[in-house]
Chimera marker file (.cmm) of the C-alpha trace (Angstrom):
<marker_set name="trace">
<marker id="1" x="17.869" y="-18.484" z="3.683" r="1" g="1" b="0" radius="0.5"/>
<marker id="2" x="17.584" y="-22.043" z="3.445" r="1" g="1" b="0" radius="0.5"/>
<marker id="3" x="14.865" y="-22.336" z="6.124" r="1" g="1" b="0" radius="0.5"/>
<marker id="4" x="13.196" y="-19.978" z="4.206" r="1" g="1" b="0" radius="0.5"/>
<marker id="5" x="13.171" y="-21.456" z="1.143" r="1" g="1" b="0" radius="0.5"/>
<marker id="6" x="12.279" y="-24.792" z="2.234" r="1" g="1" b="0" radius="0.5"/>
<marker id="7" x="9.136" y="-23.299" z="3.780" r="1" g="1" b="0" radius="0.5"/>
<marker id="8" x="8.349" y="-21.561" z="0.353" r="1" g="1" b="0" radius="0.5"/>
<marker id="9" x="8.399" y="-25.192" z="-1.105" r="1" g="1" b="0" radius="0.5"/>
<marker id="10" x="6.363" y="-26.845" z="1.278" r="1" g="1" b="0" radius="0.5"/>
<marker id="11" x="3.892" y="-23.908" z="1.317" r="1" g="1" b="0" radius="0.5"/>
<marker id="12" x="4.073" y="-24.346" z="-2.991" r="1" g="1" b="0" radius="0.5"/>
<marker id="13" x="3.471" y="-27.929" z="-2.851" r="1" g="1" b="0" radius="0.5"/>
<marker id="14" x="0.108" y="-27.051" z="-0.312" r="1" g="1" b="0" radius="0.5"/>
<marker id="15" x="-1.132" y="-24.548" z="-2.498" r="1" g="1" b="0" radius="0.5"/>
<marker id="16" x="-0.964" y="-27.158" z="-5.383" r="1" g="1" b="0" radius="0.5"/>
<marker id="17" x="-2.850" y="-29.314" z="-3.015" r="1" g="1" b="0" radius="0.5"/>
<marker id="18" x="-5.087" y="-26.767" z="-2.309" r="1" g="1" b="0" radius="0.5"/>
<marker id="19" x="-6.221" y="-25.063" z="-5.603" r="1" g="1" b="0" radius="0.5"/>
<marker id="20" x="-10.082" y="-26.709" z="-5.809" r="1" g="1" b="0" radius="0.5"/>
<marker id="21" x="-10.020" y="-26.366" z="-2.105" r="1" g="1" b="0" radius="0.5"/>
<marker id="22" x="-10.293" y="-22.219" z="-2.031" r="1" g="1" b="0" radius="0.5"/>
<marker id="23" x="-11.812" y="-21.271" z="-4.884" r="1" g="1" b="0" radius="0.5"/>
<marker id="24" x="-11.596" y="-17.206" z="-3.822" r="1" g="1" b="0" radius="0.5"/>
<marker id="25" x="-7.376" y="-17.018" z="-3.957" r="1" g="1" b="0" radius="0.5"/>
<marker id="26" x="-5.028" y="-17.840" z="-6.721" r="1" g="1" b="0" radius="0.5"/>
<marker id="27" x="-1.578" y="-18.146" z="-5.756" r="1" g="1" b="0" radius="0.5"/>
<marker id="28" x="1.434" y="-18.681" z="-8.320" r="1" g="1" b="0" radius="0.5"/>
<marker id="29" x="4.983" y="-18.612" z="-7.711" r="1" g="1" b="0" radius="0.5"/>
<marker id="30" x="7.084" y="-16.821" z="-10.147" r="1" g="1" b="0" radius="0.5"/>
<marker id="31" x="8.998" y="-19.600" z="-12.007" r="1" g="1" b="0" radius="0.5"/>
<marker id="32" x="12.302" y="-18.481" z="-11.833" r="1" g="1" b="0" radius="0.5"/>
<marker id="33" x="11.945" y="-17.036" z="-7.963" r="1" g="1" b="0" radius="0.5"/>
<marker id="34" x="10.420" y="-18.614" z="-5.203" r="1" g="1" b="0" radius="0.5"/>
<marker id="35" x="10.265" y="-15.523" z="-2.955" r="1" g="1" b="0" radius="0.5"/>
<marker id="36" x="7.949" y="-13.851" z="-5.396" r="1" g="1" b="0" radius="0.5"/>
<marker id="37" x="4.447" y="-14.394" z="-5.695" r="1" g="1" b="0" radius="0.5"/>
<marker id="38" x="1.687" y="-13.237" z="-7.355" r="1" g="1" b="0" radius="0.5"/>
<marker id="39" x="-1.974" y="-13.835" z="-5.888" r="1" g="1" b="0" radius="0.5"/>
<marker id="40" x="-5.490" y="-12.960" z="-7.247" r="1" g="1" b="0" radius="0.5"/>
<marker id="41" x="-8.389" y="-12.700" z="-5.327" r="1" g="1" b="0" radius="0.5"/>
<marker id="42" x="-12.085" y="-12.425" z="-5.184" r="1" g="1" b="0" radius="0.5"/>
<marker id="43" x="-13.922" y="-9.513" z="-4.049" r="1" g="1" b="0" radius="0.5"/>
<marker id="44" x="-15.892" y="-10.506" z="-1.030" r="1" g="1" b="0" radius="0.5"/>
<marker id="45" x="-19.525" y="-10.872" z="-1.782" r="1" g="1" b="0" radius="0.5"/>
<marker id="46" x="-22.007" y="-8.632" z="-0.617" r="1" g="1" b="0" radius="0.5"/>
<marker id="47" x="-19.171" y="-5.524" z="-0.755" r="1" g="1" b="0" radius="0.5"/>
<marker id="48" x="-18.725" y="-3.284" z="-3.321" r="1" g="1" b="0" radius="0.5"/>
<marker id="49" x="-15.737" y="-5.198" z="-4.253" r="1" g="1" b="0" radius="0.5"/>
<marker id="50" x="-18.099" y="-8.490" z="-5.178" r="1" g="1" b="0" radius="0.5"/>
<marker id="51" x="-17.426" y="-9.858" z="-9.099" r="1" g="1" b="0" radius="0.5"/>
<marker id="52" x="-14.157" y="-8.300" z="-8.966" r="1" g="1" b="0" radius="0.5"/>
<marker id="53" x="-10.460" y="-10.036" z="-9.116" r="1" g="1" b="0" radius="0.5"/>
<marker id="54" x="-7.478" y="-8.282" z="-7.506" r="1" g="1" b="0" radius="0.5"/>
<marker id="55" x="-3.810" y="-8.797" z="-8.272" r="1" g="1" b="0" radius="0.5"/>
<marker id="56" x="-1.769" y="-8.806" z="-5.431" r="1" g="1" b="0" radius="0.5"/>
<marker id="57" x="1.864" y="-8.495" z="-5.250" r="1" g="1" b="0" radius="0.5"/>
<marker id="58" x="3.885" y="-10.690" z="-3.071" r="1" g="1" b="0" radius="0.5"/>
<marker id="59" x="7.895" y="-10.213" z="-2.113" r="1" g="1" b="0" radius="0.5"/>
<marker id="60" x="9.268" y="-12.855" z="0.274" r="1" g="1" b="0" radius="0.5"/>
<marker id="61" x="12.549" y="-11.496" z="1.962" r="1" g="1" b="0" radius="0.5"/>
<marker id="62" x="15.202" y="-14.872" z="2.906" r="1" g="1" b="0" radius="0.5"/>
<marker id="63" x="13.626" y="-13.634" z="6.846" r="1" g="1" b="0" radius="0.5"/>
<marker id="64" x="10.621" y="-15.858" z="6.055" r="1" g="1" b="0" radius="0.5"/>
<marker id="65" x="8.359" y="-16.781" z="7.992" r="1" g="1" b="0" radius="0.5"/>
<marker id="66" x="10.464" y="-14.885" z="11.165" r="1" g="1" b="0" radius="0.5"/>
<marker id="67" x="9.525" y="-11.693" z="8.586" r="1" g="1" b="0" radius="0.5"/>
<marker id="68" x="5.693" y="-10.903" z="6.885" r="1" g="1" b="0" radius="0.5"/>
<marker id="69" x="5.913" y="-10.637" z="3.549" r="1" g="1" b="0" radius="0.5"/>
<marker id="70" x="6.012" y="-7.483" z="1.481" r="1" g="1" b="0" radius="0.5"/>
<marker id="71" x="1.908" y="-7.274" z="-0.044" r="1" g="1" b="0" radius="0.5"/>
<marker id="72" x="0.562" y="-5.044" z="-2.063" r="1" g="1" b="0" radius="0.5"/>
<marker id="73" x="-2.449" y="-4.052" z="-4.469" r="1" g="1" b="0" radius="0.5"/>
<marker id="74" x="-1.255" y="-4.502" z="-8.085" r="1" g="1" b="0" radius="0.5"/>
<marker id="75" x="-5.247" y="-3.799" z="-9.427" r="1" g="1" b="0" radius="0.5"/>
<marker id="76" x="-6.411" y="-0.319" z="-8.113" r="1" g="1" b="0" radius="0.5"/>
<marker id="77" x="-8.923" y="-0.248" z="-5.346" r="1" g="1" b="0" radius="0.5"/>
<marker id="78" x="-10.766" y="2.154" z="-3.465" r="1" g="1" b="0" radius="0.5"/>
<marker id="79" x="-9.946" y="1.304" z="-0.124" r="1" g="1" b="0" radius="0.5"/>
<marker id="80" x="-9.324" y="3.112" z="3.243" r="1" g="1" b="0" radius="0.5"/>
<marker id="81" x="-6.408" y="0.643" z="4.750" r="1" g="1" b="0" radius="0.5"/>
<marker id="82" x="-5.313" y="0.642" z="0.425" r="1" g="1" b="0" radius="0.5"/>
<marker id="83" x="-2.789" y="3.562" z="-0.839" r="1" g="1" b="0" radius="0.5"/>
<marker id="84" x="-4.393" y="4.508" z="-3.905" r="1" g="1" b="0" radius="0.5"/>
<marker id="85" x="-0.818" y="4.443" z="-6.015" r="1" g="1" b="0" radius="0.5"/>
<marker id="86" x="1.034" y="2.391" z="-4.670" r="1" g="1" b="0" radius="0.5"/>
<marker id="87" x="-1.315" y="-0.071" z="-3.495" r="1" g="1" b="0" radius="0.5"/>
<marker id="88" x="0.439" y="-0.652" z="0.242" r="1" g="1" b="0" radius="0.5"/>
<marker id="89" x="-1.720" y="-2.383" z="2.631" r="1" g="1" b="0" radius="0.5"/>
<marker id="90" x="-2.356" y="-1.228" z="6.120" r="1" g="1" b="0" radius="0.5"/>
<marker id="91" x="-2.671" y="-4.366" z="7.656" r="1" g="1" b="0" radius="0.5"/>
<marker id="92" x="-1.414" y="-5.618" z="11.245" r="1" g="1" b="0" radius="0.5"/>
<marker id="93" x="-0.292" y="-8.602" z="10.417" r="1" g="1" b="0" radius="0.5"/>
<marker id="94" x="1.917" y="-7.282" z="7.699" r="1" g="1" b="0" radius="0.5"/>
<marker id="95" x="3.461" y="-5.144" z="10.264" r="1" g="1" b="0" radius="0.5"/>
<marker id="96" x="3.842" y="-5.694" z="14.352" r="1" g="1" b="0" radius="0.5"/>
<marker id="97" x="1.340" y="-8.709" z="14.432" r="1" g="1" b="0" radius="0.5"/>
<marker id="98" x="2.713" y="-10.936" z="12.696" r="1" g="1" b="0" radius="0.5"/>
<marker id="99" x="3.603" y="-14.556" z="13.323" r="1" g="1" b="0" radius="0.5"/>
<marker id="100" x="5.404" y="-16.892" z="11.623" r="1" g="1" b="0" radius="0.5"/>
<marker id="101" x="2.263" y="-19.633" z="11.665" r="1" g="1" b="0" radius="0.5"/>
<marker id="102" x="0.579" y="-16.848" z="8.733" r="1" g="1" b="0" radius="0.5"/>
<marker id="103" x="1.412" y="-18.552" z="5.411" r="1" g="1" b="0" radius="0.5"/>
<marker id="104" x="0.954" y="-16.545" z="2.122" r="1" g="1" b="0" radius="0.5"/>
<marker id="105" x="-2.600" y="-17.874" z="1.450" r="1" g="1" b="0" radius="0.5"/>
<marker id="106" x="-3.607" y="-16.831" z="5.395" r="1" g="1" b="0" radius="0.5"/>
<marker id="107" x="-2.374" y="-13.697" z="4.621" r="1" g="1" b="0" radius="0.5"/>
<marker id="108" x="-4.923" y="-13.483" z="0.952" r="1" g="1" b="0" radius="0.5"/>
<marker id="109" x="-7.602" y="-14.748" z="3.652" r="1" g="1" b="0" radius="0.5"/>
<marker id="110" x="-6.946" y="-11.797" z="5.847" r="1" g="1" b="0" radius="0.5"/>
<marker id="111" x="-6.641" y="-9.451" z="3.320" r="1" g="1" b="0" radius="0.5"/>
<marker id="112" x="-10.358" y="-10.692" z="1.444" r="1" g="1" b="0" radius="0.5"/>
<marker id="113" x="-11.669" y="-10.580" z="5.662" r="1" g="1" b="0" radius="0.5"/>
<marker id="114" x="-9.731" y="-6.441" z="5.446" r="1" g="1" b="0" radius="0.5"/>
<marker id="115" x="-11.871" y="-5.723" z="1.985" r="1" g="1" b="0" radius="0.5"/>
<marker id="116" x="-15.167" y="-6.902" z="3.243" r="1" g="1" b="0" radius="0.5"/>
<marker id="117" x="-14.312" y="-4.888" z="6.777" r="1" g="1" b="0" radius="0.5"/>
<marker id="118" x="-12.450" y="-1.788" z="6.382" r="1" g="1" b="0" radius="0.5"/>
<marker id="119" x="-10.775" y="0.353" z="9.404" r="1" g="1" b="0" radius="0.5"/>
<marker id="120" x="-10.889" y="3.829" z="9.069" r="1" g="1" b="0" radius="0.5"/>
<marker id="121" x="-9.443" y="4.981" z="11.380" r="1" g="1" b="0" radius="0.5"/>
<marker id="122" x="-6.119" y="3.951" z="10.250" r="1" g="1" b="0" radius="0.5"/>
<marker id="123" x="-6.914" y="4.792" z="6.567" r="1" g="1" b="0" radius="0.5"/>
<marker id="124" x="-3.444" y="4.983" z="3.561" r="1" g="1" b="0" radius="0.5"/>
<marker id="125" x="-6.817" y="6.564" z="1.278" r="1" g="1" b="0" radius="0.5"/>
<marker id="126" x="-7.614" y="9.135" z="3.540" r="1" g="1" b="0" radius="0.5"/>
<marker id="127" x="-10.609" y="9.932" z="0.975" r="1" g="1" b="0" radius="0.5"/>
<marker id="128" x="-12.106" y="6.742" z="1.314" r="1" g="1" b="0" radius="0.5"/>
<marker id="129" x="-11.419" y="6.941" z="5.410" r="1" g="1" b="0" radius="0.5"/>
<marker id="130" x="-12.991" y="9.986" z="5.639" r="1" g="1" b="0" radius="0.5"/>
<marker id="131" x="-16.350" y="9.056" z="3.541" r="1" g="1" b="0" radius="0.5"/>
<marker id="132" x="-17.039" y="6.334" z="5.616" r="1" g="1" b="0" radius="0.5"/>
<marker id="133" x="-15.482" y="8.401" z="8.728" r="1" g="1" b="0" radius="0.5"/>
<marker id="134" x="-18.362" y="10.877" z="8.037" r="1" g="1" b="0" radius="0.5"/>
<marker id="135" x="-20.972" y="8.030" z="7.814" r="1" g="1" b="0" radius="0.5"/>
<marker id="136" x="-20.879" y="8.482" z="4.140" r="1" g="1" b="0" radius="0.5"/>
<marker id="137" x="-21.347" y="4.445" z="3.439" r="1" g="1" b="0" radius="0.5"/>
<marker id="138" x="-23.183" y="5.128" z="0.166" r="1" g="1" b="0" radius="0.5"/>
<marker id="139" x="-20.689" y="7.897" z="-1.373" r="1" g="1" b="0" radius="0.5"/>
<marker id="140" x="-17.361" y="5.064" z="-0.296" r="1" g="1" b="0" radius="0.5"/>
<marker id="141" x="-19.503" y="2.094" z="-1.791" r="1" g="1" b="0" radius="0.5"/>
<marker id="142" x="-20.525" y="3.729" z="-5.130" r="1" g="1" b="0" radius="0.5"/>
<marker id="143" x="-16.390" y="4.428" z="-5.975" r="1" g="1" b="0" radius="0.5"/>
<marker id="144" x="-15.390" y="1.687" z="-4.475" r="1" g="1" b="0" radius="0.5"/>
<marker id="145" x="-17.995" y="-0.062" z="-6.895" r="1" g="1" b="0" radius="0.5"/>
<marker id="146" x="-16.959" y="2.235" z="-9.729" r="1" g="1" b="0" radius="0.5"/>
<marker id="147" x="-12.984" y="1.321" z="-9.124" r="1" g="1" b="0" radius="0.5"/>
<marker id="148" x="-13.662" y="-2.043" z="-8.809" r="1" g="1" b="0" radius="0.5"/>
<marker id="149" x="-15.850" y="-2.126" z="-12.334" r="1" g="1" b="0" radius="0.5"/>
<marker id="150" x="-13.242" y="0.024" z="-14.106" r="1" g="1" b="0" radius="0.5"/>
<marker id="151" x="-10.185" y="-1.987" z="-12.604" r="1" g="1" b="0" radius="0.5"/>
<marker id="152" x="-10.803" y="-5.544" z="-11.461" r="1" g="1" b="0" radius="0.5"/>
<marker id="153" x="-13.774" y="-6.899" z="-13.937" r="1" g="1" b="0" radius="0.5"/>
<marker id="154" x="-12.910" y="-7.793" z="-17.349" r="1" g="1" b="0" radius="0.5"/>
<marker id="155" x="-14.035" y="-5.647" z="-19.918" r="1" g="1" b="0" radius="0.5"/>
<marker id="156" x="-16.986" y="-6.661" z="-21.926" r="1" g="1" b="0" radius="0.5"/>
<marker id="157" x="-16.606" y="-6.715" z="-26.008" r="1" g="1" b="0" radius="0.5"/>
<link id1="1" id2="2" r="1" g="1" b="0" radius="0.2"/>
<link id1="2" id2="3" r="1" g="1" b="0" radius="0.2"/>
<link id1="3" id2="4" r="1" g="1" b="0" radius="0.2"/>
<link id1="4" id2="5" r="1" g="1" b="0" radius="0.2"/>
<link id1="5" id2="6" r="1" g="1" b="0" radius="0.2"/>
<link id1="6" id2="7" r="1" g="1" b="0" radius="0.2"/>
<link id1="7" id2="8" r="1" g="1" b="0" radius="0.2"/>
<link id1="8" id2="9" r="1" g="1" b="0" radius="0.2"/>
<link id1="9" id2="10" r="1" g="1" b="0" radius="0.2"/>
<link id1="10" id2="11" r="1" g="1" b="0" radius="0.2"/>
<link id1="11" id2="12" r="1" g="1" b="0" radius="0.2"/>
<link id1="12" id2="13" r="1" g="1" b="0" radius="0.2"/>
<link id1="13" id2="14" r="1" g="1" b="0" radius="0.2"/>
<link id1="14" id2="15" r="1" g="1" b="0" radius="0.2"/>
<link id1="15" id2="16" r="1" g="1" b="0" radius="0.2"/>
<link id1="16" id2="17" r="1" g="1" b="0" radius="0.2"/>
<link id1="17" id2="18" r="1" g="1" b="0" radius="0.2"/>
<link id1="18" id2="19" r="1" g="1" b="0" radius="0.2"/>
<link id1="19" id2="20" r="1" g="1" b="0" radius="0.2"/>
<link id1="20" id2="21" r="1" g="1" b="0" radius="0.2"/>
<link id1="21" id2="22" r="1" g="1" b="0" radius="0.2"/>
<link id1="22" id2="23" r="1" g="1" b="0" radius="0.2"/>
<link id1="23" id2="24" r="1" g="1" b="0" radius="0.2"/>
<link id1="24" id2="25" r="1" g="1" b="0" radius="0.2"/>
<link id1="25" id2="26" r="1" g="1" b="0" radius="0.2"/>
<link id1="26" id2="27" r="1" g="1" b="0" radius="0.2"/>
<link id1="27" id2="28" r="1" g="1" b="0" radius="0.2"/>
<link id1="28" id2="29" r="1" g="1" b="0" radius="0.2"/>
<link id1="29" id2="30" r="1" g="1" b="0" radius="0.2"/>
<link id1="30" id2="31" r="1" g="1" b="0" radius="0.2"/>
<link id1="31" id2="32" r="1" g="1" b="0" radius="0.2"/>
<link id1="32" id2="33" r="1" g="1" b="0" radius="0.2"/>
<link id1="33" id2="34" r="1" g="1" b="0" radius="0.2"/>
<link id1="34" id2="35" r="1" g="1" b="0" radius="0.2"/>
<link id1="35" id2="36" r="1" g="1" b="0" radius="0.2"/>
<link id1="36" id2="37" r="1" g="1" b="0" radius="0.2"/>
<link id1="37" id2="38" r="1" g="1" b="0" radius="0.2"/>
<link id1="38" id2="39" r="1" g="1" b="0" radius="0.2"/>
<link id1="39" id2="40" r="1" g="1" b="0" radius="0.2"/>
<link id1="40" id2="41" r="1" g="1" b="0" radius="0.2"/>
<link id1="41" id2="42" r="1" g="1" b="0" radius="0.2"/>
<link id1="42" id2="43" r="1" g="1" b="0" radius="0.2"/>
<link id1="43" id2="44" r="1" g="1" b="0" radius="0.2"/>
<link id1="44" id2="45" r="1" g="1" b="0" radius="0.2"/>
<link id1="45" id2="46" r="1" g="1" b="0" radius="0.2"/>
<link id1="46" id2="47" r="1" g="1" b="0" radius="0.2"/>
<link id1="47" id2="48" r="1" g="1" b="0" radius="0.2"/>
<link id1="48" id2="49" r="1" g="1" b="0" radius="0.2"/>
<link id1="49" id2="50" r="1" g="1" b="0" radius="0.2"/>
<link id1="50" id2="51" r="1" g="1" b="0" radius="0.2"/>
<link id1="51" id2="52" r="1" g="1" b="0" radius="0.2"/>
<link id1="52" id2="53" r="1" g="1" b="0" radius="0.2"/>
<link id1="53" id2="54" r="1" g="1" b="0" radius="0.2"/>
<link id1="54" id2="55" r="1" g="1" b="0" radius="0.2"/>
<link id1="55" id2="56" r="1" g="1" b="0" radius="0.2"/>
<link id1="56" id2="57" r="1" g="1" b="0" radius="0.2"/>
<link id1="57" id2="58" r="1" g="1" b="0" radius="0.2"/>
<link id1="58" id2="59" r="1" g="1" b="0" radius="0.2"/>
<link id1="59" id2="60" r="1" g="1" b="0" radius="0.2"/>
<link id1="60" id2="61" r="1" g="1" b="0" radius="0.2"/>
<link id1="61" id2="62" r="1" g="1" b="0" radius="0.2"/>
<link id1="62" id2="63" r="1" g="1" b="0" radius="0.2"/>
<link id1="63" id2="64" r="1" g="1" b="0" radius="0.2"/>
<link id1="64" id2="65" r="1" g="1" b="0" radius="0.2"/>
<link id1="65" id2="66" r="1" g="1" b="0" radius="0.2"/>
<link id1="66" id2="67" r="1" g="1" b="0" radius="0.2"/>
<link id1="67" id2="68" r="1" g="1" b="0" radius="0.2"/>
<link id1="68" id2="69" r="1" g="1" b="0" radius="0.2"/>
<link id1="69" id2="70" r="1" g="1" b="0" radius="0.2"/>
<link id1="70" id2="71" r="1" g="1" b="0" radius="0.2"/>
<link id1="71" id2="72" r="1" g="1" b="0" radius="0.2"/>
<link id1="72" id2="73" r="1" g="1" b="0" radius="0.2"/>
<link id1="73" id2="74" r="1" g="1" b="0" radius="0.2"/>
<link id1="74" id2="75" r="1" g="1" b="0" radius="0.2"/>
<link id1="75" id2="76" r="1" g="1" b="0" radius="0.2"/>
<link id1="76" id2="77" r="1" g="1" b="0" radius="0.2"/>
<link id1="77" id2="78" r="1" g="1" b="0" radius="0.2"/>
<link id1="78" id2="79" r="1" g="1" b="0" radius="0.2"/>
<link id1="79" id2="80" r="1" g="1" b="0" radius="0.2"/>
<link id1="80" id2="81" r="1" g="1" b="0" radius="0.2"/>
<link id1="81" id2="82" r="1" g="1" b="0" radius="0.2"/>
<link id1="82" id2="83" r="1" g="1" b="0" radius="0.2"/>
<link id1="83" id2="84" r="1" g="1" b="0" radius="0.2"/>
<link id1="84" id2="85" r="1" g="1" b="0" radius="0.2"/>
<link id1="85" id2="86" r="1" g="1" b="0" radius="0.2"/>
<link id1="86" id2="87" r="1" g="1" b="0" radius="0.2"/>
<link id1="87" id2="88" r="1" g="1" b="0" radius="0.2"/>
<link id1="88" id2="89" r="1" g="1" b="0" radius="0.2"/>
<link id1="89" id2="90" r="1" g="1" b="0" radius="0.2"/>
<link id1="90" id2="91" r="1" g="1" b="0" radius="0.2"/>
<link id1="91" id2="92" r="1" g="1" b="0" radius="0.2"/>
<link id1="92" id2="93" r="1" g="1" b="0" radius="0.2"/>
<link id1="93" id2="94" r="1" g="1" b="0" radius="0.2"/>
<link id1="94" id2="95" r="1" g="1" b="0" radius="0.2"/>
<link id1="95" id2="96" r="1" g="1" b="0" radius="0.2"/>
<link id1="96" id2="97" r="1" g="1" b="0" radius="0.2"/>
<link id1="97" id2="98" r="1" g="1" b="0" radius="0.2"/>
<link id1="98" id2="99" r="1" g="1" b="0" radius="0.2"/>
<link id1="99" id2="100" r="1" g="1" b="0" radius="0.2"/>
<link id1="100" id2="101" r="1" g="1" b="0" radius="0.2"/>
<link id1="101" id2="102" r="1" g="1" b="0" radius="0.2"/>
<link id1="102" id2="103" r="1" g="1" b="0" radius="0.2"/>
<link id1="103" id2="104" r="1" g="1" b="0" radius="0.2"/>
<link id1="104" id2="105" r="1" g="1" b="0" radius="0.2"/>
<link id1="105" id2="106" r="1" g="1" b="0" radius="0.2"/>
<link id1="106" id2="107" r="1" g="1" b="0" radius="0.2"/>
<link id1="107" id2="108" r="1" g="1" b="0" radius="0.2"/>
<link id1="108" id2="109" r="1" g="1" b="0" radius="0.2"/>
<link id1="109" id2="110" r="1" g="1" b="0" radius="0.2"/>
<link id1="110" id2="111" r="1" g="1" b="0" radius="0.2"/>
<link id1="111" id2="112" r="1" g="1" b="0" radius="0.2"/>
<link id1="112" id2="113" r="1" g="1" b="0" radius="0.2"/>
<link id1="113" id2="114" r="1" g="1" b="0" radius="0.2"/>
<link id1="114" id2="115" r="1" g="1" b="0" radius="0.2"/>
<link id1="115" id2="116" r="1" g="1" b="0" radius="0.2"/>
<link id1="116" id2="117" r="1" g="1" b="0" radius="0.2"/>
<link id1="117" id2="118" r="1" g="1" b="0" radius="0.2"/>
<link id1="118" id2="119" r="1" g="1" b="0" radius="0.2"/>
<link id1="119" id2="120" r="1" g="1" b="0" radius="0.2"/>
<link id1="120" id2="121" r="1" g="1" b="0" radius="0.2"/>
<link id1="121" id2="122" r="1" g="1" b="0" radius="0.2"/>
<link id1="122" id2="123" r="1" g="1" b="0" radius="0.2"/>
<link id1="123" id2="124" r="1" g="1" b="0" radius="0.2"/>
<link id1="124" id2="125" r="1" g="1" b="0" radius="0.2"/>
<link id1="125" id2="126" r="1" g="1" b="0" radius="0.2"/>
<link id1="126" id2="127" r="1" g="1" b="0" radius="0.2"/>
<link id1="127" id2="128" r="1" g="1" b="0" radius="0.2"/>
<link id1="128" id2="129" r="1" g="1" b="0" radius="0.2"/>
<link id1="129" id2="130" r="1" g="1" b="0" radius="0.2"/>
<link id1="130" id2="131" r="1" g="1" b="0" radius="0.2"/>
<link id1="131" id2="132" r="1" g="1" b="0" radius="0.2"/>
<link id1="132" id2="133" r="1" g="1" b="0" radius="0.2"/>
<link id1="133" id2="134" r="1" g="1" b="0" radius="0.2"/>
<link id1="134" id2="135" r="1" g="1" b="0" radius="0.2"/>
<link id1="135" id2="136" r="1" g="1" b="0" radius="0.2"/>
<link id1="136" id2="137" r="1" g="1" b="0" radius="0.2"/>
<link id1="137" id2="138" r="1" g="1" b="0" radius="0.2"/>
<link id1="138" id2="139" r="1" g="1" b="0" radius="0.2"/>
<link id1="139" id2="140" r="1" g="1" b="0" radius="0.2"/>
<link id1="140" id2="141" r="1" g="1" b="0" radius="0.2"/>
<link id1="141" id2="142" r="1" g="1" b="0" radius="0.2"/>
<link id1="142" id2="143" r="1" g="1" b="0" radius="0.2"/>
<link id1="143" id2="144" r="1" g="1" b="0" radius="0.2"/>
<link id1="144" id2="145" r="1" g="1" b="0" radius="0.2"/>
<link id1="145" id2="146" r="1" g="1" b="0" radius="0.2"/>
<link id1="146" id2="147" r="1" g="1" b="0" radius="0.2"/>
<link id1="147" id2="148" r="1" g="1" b="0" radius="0.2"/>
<link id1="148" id2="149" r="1" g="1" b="0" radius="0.2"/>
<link id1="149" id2="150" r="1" g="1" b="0" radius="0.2"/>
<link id1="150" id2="151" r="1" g="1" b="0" radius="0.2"/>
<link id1="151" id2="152" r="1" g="1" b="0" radius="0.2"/>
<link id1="152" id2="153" r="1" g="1" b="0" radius="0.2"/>
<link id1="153" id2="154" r="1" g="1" b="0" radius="0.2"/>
<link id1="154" id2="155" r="1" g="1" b="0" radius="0.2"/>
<link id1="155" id2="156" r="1" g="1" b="0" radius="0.2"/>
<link id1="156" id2="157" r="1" g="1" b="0" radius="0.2"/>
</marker_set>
């Protein structure tokens, strides 16, 4: 637990460092525990997910960084590799490939890199999957547009 903890800090202290530096990801560590965080990030531009900010959830377990952390989508998005409800990402490196040189904000890059290049052929949305599965690009960009407008922009007025 210890080792994990002090690699919490020093990855704290780098995002501090690093705030100006990536101007896509927001991380913040909940005050009162370290292995929770909370990140929001950009859409990607140029994807139907551009203008929007999604919350992410982070939970750290005392494994870290031998263990990925738990992720998921806080904000709802229309996603293939995204379960609609419970906002579980279907990402590799949060599962078998992971290595313990990922830090949390490698993990927000690789997550903005999994929103601007779905895979659907291992889609938790099997709706979205299937539009773009069936070549339907338009149909999966105009609800992932209209999710992303009605969930992750602020509202105007």
């Amino acid at each position: 637990m210890q080792a994990s903890k002090a690699r919490l800090f020093k990855e704290y202290h780098e995002v501090q460092r690093e705030k100006i530096a990536d101007p896509d990801i927001q991380l913040v560590c909940d005050e009162s525990n370290i292995f929770k965080w909370t990140a929001f990030v950009k859409g990607p531009s140029e994807t139907p997910y551009e203008g929007g900010v999604f919350q992410l959830s982070f939970s750290v377990s005392d494994q870290y960084p031998l263990q990925p952390p738990q992720v998921r989508f806080l904000t709802k998005i229309f996603h293939p590799n995204v379960h609609f409800k419970t906002g579980e990402i279907c990402l590799d490196i949060l599962k078998n490939a992971w290595s313990p040189a990922w830090t949390l904000q490698s993990v927000c890059r690789a997550i903005i890199a999994l929103m601007a290049h779905p895979e659907p052929d291992s889609p938790l949305n099997c709706d979205s999957g299937n539009l773009l599965r069936s070549g339907d690009v338009r149909g999966y960009q105009s609800m992932a547009r209209m999710y992303t407008r009605l969930a992750a922009m602020p509202k105007k007025g």
